[in-house]
Each structure stands twice: as structure tokens, then as C-alpha cells.
N, C-alpha and C positions, 0 to 999 in steps of 0.2 A: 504494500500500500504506500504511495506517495503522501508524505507528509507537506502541506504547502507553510509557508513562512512570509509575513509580513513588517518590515521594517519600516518604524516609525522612526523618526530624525524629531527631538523634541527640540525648539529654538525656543532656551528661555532667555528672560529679557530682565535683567536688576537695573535699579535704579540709586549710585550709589556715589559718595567722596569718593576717590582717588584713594586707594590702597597702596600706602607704602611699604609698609613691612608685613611679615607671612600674618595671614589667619589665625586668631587665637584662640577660636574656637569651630572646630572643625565639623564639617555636615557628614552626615552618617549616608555612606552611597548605598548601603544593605548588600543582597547576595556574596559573595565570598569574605569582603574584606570588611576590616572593622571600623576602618573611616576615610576618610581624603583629607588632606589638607595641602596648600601649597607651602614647600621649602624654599629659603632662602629669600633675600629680596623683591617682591615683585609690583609692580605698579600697579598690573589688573589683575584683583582675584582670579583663581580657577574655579574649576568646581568639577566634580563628577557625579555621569546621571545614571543610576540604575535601571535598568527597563526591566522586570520580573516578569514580563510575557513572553520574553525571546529572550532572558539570560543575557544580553548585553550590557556593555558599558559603555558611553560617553564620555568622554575624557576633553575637558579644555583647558586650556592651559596659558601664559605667557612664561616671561622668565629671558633674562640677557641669554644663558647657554649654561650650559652643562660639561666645565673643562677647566685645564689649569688646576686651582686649588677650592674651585667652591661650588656649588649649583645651585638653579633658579629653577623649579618647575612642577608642576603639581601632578600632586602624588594620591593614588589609591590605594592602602596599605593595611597588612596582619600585621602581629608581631606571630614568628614562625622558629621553633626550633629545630636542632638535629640538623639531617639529612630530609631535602624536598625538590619538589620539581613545579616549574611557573611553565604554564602552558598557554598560547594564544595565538587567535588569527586576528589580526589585526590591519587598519589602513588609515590614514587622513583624509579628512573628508575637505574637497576642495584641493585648487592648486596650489596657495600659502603664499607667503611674502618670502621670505625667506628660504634657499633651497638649505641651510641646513638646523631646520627645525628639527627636533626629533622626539621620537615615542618609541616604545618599547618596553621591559619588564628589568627590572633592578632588584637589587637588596642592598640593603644597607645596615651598618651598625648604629645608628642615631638620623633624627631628622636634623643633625646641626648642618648648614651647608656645605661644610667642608669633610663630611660625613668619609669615615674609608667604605669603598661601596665596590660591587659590580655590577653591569647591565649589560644586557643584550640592546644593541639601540638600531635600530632603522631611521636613518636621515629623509630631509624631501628628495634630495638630489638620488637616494636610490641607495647609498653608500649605507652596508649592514656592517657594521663591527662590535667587538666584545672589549668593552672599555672597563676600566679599572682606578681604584686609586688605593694606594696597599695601605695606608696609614690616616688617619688625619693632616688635612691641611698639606697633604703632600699633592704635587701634579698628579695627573689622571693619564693614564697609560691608554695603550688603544692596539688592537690584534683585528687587520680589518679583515673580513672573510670573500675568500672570491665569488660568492653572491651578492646580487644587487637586488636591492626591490623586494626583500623578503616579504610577507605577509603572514607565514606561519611561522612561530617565534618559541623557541621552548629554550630556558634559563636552568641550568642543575646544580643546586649544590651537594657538595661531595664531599664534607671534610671541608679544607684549605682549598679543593678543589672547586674549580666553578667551569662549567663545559656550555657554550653557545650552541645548540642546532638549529638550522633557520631553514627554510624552503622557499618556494613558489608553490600555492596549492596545490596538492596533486601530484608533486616531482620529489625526489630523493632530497632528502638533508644534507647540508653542509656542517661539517662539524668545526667548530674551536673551542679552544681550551688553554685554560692561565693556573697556576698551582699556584701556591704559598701566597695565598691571602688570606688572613685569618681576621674575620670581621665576628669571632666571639659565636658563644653559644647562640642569644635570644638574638636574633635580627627584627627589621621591616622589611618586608616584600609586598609587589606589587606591578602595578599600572603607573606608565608617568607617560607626559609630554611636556618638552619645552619648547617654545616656539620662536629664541632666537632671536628676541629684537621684543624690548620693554615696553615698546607701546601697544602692542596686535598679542590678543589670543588665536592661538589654533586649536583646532579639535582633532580628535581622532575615536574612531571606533572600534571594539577589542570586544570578541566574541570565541565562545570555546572555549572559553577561559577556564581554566583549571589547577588546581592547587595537589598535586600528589605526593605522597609517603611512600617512595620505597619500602619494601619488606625487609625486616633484620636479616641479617646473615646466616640465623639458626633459624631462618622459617623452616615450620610444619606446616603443609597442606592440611585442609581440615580437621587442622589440631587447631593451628594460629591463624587469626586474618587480619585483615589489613581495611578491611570497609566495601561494599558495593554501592556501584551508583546503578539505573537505571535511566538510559539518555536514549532521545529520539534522536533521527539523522536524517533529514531531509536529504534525499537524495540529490535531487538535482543542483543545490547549491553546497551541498557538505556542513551544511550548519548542525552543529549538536545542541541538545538542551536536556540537563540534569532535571528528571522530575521527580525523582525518588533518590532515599540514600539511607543504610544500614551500617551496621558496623560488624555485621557476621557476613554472608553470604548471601547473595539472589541470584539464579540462574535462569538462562534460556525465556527471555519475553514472548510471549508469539502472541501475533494482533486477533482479537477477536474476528471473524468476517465482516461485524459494522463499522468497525473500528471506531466504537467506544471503549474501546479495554482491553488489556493486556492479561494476560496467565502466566504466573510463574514460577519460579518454587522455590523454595524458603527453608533450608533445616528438614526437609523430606515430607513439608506439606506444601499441596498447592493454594493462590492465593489469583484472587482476582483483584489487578486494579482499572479502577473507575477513572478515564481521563477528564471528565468533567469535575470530581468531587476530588482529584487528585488526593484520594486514598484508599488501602487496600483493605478486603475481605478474606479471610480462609473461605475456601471451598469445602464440602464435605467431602470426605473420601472417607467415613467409614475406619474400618480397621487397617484400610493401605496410609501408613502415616510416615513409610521408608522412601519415598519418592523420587530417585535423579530426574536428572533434567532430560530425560526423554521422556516427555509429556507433549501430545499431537491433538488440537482439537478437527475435527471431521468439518468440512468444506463447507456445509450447510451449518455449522457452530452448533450444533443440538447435542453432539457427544464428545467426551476427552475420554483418549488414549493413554493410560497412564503406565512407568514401568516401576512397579513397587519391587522392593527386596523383600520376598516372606519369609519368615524363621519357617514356614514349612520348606522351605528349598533351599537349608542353609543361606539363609541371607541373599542370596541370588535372587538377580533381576527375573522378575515374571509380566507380562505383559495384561494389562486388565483394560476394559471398557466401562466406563456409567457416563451418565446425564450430563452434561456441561455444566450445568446449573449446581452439582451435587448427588449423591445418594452412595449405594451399595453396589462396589464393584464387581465385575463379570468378571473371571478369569478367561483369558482366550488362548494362551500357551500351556500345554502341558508341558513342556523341557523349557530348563533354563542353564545358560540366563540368555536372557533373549531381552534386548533392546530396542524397544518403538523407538522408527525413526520416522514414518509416513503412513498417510492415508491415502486411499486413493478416489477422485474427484466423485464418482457415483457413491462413494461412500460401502462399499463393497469388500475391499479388499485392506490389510494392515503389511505396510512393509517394514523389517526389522532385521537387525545384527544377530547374529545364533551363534552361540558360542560352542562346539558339537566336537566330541574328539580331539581339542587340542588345534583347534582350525576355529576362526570366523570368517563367517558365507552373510551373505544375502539370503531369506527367507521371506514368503511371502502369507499370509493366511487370512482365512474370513475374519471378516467383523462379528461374525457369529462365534468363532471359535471354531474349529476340528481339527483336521490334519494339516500342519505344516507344508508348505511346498517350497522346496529348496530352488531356488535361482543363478546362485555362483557354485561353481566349484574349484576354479583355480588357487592355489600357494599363496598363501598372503594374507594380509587381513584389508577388506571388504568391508564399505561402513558406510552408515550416513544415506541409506536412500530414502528417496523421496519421489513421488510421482510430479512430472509434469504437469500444469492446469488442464491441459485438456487429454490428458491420461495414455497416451501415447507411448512416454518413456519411464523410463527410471532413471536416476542420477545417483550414483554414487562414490563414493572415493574409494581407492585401492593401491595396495604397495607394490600389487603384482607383477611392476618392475621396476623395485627397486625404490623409488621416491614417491611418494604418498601424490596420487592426481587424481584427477574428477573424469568419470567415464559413464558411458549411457547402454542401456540395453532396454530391450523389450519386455513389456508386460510379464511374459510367457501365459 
């Protein structure tokens, strides 16, 4: 299902003295960060706009520049520790006064100007580099990257370490990277733009924006977790947007057919969310309360395919059918473990993973249940099918030579 996306441009209008020095008390822009304020001397306030319908930021700013030993330029900022990662697509809106205005995502040890900080910065002129300044009040270093014109902008701290990747939508990263700058445990991080000339604000927009935590060193898979999100993706433009977020696990969304709601699963229950009330429901599933995330709802949205681990099967995946809505599930496998992967568009048929001898195949069987029909038999593991919309093919993945690829066969 195509998700559509409408961006609103809000042009607010103050009415104010002349600001000389930074904001003393700073506006709360909401969604990730904990406030904005402008650093360092500035004539014309900033500000930053939060849109909570499309997860964006606004960002305007003035400011002399960003270099030497001090900066000017307004900031959207956490206080963040440890090891994290600043993620964003980002542009300037309009052609600007100045080609080198700039925006992009920083950290810093202090809002004081002379702050020791790094940034990833994109200029007007096109010019992406990874600037730096290792101390207080010392000059500002610069590692410029042979990309120009970045728009996707990702900032990593590492330690001492701090690593630039930048892109053009859609195209490979470019990496840089600076060691031994040590800007202390608690930093600020964020959104900035300076625009380079004390009398003009410039804006820019910053979307996709993301804050991530690496996993410690000693992660355990579903021992330890690290948080899930739940993000839509406009296809056509690559836009994300966070609608949901846990601190344990959520897997495998799949759109209802009206596309009001999502199905998903949770700790080995399934849960319905509502896109309109932006929140979620357990479903009933009875005594299947083992759930992975091969869970399939049927083309007409009336039934879910679920693959529960029953203690009568040692713990092994078994494949069941009930209600969408809810109830008391059908078993439709006798051998396991066996993995729903698809349905098929008459609502007829379930296609699934069989784990059989020490071999996984392709396997086909009724909606009703009976006997199994085997589909693959080559060396390899086999996985992942799913019927075409108009029932034709099957899709599935396979190692059968060698590198795990996507290949298609017949119904049978």
C-alpha cells in the first residue's frame, strides 16, 4: 500500500526588538529533542518548528558563521550520553544569500560559543565536510568529504571517535572520520543552521531524523534489547515516520487490506494497531500466546495465519488459523516446525518453511488443514514464500547457490 505525505512549510511571522545576544529562555520544539535555542551572538533570533504530522523539523537560523574559535547559530538539542548515532535527511529551503550558510547535525560539550564540538555540516555552495574543534576556544579543524550536496547526513559517536557518512538519497555513503576528541561523557546533540551573515535568517528542513543507541558489546538477542520503533515509509518519496516505540521488541507490521491498521507481534502475542487512535490492542489468540513473527493475514482481512511454538511439539513452530478479529485457533500443520510465510489471493491455499529431515523446503497446504504438499526439493534452505496478487507465482528466497537470492516458481 502506498502511503501519501503532505508537507506543510509553516511561515511564522514575530514581531520583535532587535536581539543581540543568545535566547535566555529557550522554546521547546517537542519530538526528539528537549529544546532549541540559539548559541552564540546573534542579531535575529532562531527558532525551531516541530510538525508532529510528518515528524519534521524546521530549522531557522542566523549567526556570522560557524569557525575559527567561536559559533553563531541555532540549535535543536538533547543532552545524550555514551555511544549514539544522529541520523537525517535534510535541505535548505530556498536559494540563501550566502553560499556558505550551513546546516547539519553537531555535538557539542557546552552551549558556550567557543564550545569543543563536532559536526557533520553541509554548506549552500554544496561543500559536505566533518568539522571539528578538539578543545575550547581553540580553531575549528575541517576533513572535507569528496561528496557534495549531501542531503542524507548520519553523525556517530564512538568513544573519542566521531565518523561522518553523508549520501545523495538513494546512493552509497561516503565515509569520514576524526579520532581523539574527547568532548566528555554528557554532550548536546542535534539540528543546527547558520546562515553566515548577521543580518538574514535561513531555514532548512530535517526529516528522518533519528537518535540511535548502538547495542553493548555483550548483546544477547532476546535476552537484551535495545528498543523498537514502528515507522511508515512512503514509498515514493523515502520519507519515514516513527508512530510507535517500545523498549522490548515489535516485529513484522503487515497493513491490514483497508489500511487502517497494522498486526504485529509483541513478546509472542499478537496486537492490533489502530492508525487513526495511534494505539495498540492485543488480539485474542486463545492458548497460542508463543507467536514469531510469521503471522499472515488472508487477502480478504477476515483470517490470521499464525505460527505458534506449542509445548505439545517441543516448543516448535506449528502453523494455526482463526478470525482476524480474534478467537480459538485451528491447527493446520501436523509436523513441525513449519513457518507461515503466505497466503494465497483466493484464500485457498497457506505457503510455509518445513523444516523435514534436517532440510528446509517450500511446502504448500489448505486453509482447511490436511496433507502437506511439498514444493522444493533442492540442497539448501528455501524460505520466505509468498504468492503473487494475482496468484500466479510464488516468491521465495534460497541458498541453492550458494548466496541467499529471491526466485519464483509455480503454484504447483
Amino acid at each position: 500500500m502506498k502511503i501519501k505525505h503532505i508537507l506543510f512549510l509553516l511561515s511564522l511571522v514575530f514581531f520583535m526588538s532587535v536581539t543581540i545576544f543568545a535566547q535566555k529562555k529557550p522554546l521547546k520544539p517537542s519530538g526528539l529533542f528537549e529544546t532549541n535555542s540559539d548559541v552564540g551572538e546573534v542579531k535575529k533570533a532562531g527558532k525551531t518548528v516541530y510538525d508532529e504530522t510528518n515528524g519534521q523539523y524546521l530549522l531557522e537560523g542566523s549567526g556570522t558563521n560557524m569557525w575559527y574559535k567561536r559559533d553563531d547559530f541555532q540549535f535543536a538539542w538533547k543532552h545524550l550520553k555514551g555511544d549514539f548515532i544522529l541520523t537525517a535527511r535534510a535541505e535548505f529551503i530556498g536559494k540563501g544569500v550566502d553560499p556558505h550558510r550551513k546546516m547539519g547535525l553537531i555535538i557539542r560539550t557546552s552551549l558556550d560559543a567557543d564550545s569543543a564540538q563536532a559536526s557533520a555540516v553541509v554548506h549552500g555552495d554544496g561543500l559536505t565536510s566533518l568539522q571539528f574543534r578538539r578543545a575550547k576556544s581553540a580553531n575549528t579543524e575541517e576533513v572535507k568529504s569528496d561528496l557534495t550536496s549531501a542531503n542524507v547526513i548520519q553523525l556517530q559517536r564512538q568513544g573519542d571517535q566521531f565518523i561522518m557518512s553523508v549520501a545523495r538519497f538513494g546512493e552509497p555513503f561516503s565515509v569520514t572520520q576524526i579520532s581523539d576528541i574527547s568532548l566528555g561523557e554528557e554532550v548536546y546533540a542535534g539540528l543546527f543552521i547558520c546562515s553566515h551573515n548577521a543580518e538574514i535568517t535561513e531555514q532548512a528542513i530535517f526529516k528522518d531524523v533519528q537518535i540511535t543507541v548502538p547495542a553493548k558489546a555483550d548483546f544477547v538477542p532476546y535476552r537484551d534489547y535495545i528498543g523498537s520503533n514502528i515507522e511508515i515509509l512512503d514509498v515514493a518519496s523515502g520519507t519515514r515516520k516513527t508512530i510507535y516505540t517500545v523498549i522490548d521488541s515489535l516485529q513484522a507490521p503487515n497493513w491490514t487490506p483497508d489500511g487502517k491498521a497494522l498486526i504485529y507481534n509483541r513478546n509472542g502475542r499478537l496486537y492490533r494497531f489502530d492508525l487513526t487512535k495511534n494505539s495498540p490492542t492485543e488480539i485474542n489468540t486463545d492458548f497460542a500466546v508463543n507467536n514469531n513473527n510469521d503471522h499472515v493475514l488472508s487477502f480478504d482481512g477476515k483470517w490470521q495465519g499464525i505460527s505458534h511454538h506449542s509445548k505439545d511439539d517441543n516448543n516448535q513452530s506449528v502453523i494455526y488459523v482463526l478470525p482476524a478479529t480474534g478467537g480459538v485457533p485451528q491447527r493446520i500443520t501436523a509436523n513441525s516446525p513449519s513457518y507461515l510465510h503466505g497466503w494465497s489471493p483466493d484464500g485457498k491455499w497457506l505457503v510455509f518453511t518445513g523444516g523435514r529431515n534436517e532440510n528446509y523446503d517450500i511446502y504448500k497446504i489448505s486453509s482447511k488443514g490436511g496433507a502437506e504438499i511439498r514444493l522444493t526439493e533442492t540442497e539448501g534452505l528455501d524460505d520466505g514464500p509468498e504468492f503473487s496478487p494475482d496468484g500466479k507465482y510464488i516468491y521465495f528466497n534460497s541458498t541453492r547457490r550458494g548466496l541467499m537470492q529471491i526466485w519464483r516458481m509455480n503454484p504447483g
